[in-house]
C-alpha positions in Angstrom: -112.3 -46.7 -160.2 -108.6 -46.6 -161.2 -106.6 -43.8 -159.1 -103.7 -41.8 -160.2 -100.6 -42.6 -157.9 -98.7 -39.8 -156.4 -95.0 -40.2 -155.6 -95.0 -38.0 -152.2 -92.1 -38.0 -149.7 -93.0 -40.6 -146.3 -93.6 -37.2 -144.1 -96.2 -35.7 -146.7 -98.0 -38.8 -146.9 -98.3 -39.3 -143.2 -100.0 -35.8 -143.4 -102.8 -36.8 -146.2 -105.0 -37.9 -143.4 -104.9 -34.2 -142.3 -104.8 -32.8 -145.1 -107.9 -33.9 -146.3 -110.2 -33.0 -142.8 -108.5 -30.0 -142.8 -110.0 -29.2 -146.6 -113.4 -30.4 -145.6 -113.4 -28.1 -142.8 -112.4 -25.5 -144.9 -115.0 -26.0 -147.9 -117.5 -26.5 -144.9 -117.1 -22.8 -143.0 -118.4 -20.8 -145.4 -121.6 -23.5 -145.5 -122.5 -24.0 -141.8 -122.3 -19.4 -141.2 -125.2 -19.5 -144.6 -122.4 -17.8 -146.9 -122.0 -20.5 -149.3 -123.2 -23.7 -150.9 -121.8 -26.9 -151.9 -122.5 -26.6 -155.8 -119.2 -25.0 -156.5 -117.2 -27.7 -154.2 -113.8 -28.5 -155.6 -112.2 -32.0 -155.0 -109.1 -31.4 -156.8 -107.4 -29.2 -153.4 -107.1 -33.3 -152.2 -105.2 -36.0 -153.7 -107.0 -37.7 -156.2 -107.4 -41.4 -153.5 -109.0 -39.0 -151.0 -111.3 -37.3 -153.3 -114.2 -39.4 -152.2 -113.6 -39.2 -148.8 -113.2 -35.3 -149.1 -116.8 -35.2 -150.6 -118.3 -37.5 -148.6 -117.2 -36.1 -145.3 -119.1 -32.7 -147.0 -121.9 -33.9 -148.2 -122.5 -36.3 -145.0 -121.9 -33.8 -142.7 -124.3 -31.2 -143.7 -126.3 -34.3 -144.3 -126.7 -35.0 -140.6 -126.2 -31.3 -139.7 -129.0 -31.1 -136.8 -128.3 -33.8 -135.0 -124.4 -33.0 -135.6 -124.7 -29.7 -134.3 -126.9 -30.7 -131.2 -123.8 -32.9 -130.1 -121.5 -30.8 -130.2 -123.6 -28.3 -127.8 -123.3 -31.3 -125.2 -119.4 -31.9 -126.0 -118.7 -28.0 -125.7 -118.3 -26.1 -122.3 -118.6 -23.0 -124.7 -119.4 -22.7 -128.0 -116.2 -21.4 -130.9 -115.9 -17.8 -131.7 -117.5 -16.9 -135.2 -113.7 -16.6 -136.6 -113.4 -19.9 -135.6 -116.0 -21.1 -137.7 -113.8 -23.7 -139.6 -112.5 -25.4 -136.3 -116.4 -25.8 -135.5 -116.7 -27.6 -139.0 -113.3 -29.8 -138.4 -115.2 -30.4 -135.0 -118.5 -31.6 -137.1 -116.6 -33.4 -139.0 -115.0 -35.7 -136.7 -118.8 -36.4 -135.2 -119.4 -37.6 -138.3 -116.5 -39.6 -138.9 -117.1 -41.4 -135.7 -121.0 -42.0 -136.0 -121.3 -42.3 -139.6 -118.4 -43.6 -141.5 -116.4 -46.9 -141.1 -113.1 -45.2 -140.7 -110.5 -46.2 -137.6 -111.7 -44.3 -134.3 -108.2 -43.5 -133.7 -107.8 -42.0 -137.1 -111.6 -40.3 -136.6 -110.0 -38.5 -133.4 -106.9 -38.0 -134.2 -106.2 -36.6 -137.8 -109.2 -34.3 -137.2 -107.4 -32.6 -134.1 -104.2 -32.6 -136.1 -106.0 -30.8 -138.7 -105.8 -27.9 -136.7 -103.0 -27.2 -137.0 -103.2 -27.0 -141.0 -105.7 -24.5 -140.1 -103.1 -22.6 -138.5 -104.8 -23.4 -135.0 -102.8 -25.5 -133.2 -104.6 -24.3 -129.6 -107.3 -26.2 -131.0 -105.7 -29.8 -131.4 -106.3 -30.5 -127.4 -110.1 -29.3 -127.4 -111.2 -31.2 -130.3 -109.3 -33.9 -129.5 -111.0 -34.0 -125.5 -114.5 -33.4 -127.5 -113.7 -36.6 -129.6 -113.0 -39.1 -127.2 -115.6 -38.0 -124.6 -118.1 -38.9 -127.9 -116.5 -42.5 -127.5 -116.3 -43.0 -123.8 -120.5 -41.4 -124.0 -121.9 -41.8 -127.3 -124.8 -43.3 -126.3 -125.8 -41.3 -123.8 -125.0 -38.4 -125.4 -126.7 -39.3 -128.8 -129.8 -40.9 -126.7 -130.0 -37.4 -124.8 -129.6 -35.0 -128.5 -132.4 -37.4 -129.9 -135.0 -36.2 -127.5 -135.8 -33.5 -130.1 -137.7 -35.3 -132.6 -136.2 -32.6 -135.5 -132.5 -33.7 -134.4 -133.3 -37.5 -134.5 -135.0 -36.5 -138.3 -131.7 -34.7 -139.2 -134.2 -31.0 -140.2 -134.3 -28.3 -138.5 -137.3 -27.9 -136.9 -138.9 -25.0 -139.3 -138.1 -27.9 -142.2 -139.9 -30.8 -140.1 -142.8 -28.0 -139.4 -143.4 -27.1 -142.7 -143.3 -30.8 -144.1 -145.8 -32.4 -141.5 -148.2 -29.2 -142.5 -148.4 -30.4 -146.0 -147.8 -34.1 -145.6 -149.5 -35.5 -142.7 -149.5 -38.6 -143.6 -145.8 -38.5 -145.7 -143.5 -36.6 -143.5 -141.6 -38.8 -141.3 -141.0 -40.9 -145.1 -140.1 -37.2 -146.5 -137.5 -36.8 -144.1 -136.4 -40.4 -144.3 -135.6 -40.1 -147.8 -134.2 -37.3 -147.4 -131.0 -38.4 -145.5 -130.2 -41.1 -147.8 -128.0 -40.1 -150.6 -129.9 -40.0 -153.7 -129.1 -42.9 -156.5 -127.3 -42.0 -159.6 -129.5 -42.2 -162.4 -129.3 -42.3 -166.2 -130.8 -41.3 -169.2 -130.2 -42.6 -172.2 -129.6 -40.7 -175.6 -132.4 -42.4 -178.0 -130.0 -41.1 -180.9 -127.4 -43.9 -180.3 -129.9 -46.8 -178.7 -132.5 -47.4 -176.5 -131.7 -48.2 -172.5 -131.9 -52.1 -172.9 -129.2 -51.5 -175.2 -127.3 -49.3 -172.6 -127.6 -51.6 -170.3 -125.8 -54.6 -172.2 -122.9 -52.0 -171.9 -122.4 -51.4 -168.8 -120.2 -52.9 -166.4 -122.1 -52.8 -163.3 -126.1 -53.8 -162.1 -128.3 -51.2 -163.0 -131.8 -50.9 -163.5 -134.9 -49.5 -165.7 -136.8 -46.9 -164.3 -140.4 -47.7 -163.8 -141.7 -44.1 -165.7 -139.2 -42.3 -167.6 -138.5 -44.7 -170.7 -135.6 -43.3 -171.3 -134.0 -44.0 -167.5 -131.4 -46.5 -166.0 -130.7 -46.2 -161.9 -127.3 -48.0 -161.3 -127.0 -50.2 -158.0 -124.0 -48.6 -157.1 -122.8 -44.9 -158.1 -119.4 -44.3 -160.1 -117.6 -41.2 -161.6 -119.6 -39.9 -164.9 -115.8 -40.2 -166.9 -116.3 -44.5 -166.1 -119.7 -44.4 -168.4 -119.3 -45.9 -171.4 -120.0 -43.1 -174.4 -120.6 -40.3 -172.1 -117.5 -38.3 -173.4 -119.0 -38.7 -176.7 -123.1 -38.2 -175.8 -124.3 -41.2 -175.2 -125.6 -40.9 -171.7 -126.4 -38.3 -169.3 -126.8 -38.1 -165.5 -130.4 -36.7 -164.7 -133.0 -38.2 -162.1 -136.1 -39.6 -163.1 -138.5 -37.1 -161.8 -136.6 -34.9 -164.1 -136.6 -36.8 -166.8 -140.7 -36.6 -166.5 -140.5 -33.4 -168.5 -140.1 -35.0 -171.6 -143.0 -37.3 -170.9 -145.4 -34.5 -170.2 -144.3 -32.0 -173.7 -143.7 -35.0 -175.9 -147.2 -35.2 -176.4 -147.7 -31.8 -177.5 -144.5 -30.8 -179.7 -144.1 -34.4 -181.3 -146.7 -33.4 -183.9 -145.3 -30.2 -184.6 -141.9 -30.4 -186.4 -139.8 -27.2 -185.4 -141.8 -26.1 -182.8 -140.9 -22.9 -181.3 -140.4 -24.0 -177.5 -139.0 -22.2 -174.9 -136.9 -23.3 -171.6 -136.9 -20.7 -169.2 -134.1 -21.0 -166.2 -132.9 -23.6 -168.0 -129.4 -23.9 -166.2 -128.0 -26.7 -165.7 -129.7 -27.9 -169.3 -130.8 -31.3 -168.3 -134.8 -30.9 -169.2 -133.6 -29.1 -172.3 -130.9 -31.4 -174.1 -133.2 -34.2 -173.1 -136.4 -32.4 -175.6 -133.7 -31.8 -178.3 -132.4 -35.5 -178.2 -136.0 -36.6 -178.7 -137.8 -34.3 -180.9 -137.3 -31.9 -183.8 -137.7 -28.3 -182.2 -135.9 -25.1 -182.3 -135.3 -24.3 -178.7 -134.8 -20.9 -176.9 -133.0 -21.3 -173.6 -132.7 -18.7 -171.6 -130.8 -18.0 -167.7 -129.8 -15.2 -165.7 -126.4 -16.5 -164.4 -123.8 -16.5 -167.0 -121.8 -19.0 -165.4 -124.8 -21.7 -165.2 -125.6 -20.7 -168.6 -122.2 -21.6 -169.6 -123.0 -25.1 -168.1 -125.4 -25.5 -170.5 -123.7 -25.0 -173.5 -120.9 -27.2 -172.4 -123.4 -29.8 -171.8 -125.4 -28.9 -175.1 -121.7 -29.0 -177.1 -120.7 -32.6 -175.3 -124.1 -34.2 -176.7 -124.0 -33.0 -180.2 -127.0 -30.2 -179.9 -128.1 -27.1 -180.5 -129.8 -24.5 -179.2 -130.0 -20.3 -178.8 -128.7 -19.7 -175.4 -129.9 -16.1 -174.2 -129.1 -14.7 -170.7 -131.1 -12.5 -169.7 -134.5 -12.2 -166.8 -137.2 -14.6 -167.3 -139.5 -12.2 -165.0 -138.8 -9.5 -168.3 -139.2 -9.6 -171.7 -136.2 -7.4 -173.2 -134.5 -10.6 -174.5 -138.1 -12.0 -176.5 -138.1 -10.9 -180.5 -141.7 -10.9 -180.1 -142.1 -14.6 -182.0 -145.0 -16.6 -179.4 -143.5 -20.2 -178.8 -145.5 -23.2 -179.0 -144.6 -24.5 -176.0 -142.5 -22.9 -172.4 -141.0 -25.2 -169.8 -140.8 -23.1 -166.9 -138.9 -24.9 -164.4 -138.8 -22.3 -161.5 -136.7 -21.2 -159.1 -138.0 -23.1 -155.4 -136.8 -24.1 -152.7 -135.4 -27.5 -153.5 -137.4 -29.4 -151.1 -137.8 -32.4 -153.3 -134.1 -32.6 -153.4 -132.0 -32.0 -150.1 -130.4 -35.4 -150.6 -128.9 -34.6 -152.9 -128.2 -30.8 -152.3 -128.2 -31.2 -148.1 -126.9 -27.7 -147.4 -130.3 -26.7 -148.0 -130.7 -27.7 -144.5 -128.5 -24.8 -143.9 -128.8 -22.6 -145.9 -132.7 -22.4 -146.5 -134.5 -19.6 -144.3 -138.7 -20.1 -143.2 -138.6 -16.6 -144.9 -137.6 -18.4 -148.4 -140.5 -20.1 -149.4 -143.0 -16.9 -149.4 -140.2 -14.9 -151.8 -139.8 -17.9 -153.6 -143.5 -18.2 -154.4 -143.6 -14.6 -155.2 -140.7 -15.1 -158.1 -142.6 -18.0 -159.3 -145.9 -15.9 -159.6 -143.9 -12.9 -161.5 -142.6 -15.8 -164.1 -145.6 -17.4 -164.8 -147.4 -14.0 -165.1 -144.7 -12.9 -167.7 -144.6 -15.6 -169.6 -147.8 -16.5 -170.6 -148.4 -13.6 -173.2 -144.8 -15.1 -174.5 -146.8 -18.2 -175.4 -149.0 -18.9 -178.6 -152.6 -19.5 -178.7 -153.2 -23.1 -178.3 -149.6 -23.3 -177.0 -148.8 -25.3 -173.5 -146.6 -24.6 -170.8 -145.4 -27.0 -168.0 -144.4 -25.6 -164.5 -141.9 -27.6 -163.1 -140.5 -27.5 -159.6 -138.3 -29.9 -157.4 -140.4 -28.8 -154.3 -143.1 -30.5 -152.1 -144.4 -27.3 -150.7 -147.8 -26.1 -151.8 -147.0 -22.6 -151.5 -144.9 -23.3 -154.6 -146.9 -25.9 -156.5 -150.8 -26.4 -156.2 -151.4 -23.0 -154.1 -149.3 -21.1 -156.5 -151.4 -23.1 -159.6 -154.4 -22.0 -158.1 -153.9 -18.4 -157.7 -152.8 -18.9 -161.3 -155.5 -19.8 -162.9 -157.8 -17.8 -160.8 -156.4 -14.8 -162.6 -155.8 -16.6 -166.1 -158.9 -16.9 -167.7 -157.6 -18.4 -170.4 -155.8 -21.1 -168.5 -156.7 -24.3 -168.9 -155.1 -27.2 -167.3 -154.3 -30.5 -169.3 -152.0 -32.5 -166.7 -152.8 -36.2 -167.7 -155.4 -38.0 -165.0 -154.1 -41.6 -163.9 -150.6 -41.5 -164.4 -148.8 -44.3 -163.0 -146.2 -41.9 -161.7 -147.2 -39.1 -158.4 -150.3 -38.3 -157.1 -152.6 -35.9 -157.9 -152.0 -32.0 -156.3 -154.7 -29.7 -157.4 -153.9 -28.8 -161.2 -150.5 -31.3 -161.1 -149.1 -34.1 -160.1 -146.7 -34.5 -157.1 -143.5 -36.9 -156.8 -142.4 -37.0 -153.4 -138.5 -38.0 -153.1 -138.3 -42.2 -153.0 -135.3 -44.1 -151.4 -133.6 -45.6 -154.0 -136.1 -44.1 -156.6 -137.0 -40.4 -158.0 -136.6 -37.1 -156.1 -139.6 -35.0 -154.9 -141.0 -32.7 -158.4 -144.3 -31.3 -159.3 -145.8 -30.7 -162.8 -148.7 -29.1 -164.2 -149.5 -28.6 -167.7 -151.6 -25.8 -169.1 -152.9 -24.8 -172.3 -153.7 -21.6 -173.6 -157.1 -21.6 -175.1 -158.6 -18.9 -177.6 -160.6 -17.1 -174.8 
């Protein structure tokens, strides 16, 4: 990736090490306290050459978050004041550095403590810097002794590792495992302008087709969106494969229909939705309750070229509907994001064990609200990126207990998941698809 070079005086340059742990720590505070996420995280408070160390000392740090966070309780005689929180995340930081990154111990140790003193806590320089190199002189005692704990050496918390052995006996330990690897960056390919094998003869680097969505490429190694050929202009779109699915599942039922009415309720970011309108010939209904997601949506709708009528407004109320039944509803709901924590790791974080019941109980009150909004012989497709049953095949139970005229239609023997009560689950892959589940229902004339 071509870089932007800055013309900075010696002194300032010296400091960019800082600079950019300092920054981390900063975007990292409001994270590890459960105030804030890293979906908003800007890169552009570093230099552009540090960007990708900037997001990578984020993203790997809440990453390995337990197993951070235990260490430092064996490097600390005491543990940093809840003001403080930022010089606990600089301190995180350099843990990670030295475990989990190739960069120079002496820079590891030493531009983090200096980066106290960008934090306006210069008092802290000498304890993170003692904490550091006692992780050197001890690591593997210290890491052998933190490890113990079968949660910390699985990088969950232990509610997280609980929940997934309950509902995976046989899949946890894999769960978690693919978990902590970054997920791969994954295409999908705009039919309008070519197929994927055509795609592919354009791209610079090794990538490969994806073994169930027919419209996805995984590259071998990621790169920044702006480097993909025809992205500015349509041609391609980030979006994992399990996502992707969703397209698989409703072509079926609205290919046949020209202009089918179909709804995609919390549709933000609009991935599932611009994929439907770049394959088939619907008017689409899109609706979100946060504005700013929803404005996402249409910037992603205007970059491709499509159209839609974005509404915001409550999917769990019906103000917004003009009374019109839709032909088909994607409801991809609200969860907990289990199937994808690596690639959103601050769910570690930022998740409570309280979550999943309150999330189950939204996803009840959307289902339950949007069926009357669908037409008779109409289908809708729940979607989640969880692995937890209270979201997927318990919640699809309860369903259809109360929905007599409910009838499920996911496909038997697909090639893709395995079979969870009235869907199909994905757990997340290494180097494959994230964790999603899908079930397809069709309203019958009863």
């Amino acid at each position: 990736m071509s870089q932007q070079r800055h013309s900075t005086p010696r002194s300032k340059s010296l400091d960019n090490g800082l600079a950019v742990r300092a920054a981390a720590a900063r975007a990292l505070a409001p994270v590890i306290t459960g105030k804030k996420s890293l979906n908003d995280l800007d890169d552009h408070q570093v230099i552009a050459r540090d960007r990708s160390l900037f997001k990578e000392l984020c993203f790997g740090t809440c990453r390995t978050l337990p197993r951070l966070e235990a260490l430092t309780g064996q490097l600390l005689e005491k543990p940093f004041k809840t003001r403080d929180a930022d010089v606990q995340a600089l301190l995180l930081v350099g843990i990670y550095q030295l475990l989990y990154l190739r960069v120079p111990a002496h820079a590891a140790v030493g531009e983090t403590a200096g980066a106290a003193r960008l934090l306006g806590k210069t008092w802290a320089t000498r304890v993170l810097n003692g904490c550091l190199r006692r992780l050197q002189r001890d690591s593997a005692a210290l890491q052998a002794e933190v490890d113990k704990d079968p949660a910390v050496a699985l990088l969950h918390p232990r509610w997280w590792v609980k929940s997934l052995r309950q509902a995976w006996p046989e899949d946890w330990k894999r769960i978690c495992e693919a978990n902590n690897q970054p997920g791969p960056m994954t295409l999908r390919v705009n039919r309008r302008f070519g197929d994927r094998e055509m795609y592919l003869e354009r791209l610079d680097s090794p990538a490969r087709l994806c073994p169930h969505a027919p419209d996805g490429l995984t590259l071998e190694t990621p790169c920044e969106v702006t480097e993909l050929p025809g992205f500015r202009d349509g041609h391609v779109s980030v979006q994992d494969e399990s996502a992707q699915l969703a397209a698989v599942l409703l072509g079926p039922v609205i290919a046949p229909r020209p202009g089918a009415r179909v709804l995609d309720a919390c549709c933000a970011p609009g991935g599932k939705a611009s994929h439907l309108l770049e394959l088939f010939d619907i008017e689409m209904q899109a609706i979100d309750s946060d504005d700013v997601r929803l404005a996402r949506v249409e910037d992603t709708l205007s970059r491709l070229g499509l159209d839609a009528e974005l509404v915001h407004g409550d999917a769990t109320a019906q103000d917004w509907w003009d009374g019109t039944p839709f032909d088909a509803i994607l409801l991809d709901a609200p969860c907990s994001g289990s199937g994808v924590i690596r690639r959103h790791p601050d769910i570690k974080r930022l998740r409570r064990p309280s979550d999943t019941a309150k999330l189950a109980e939204l996803q009840s009150r959307l289902l339950d609200n949007l069926w009357p909004l669908l037409a008779k012989g109409g289908t809708l497709l729940y979607a989640t990126c969880s692995v937890l049953p209270e979201e997927n095949t318990e919640q699809l139970q309860a369903f259809l207990a109360r929905t007599p005229d409910a009838e499920v239609t996911t496909p038997d023997g697909l090639a893709w998941g395995q079979p969870a009560g009235a869907g199909r689950q994905l757990l997340p892959s290494i180097d494959s698809h994230d964790g999603f589940f899908y079930a397809r229902l069709k309203k019958t004339a009863a």
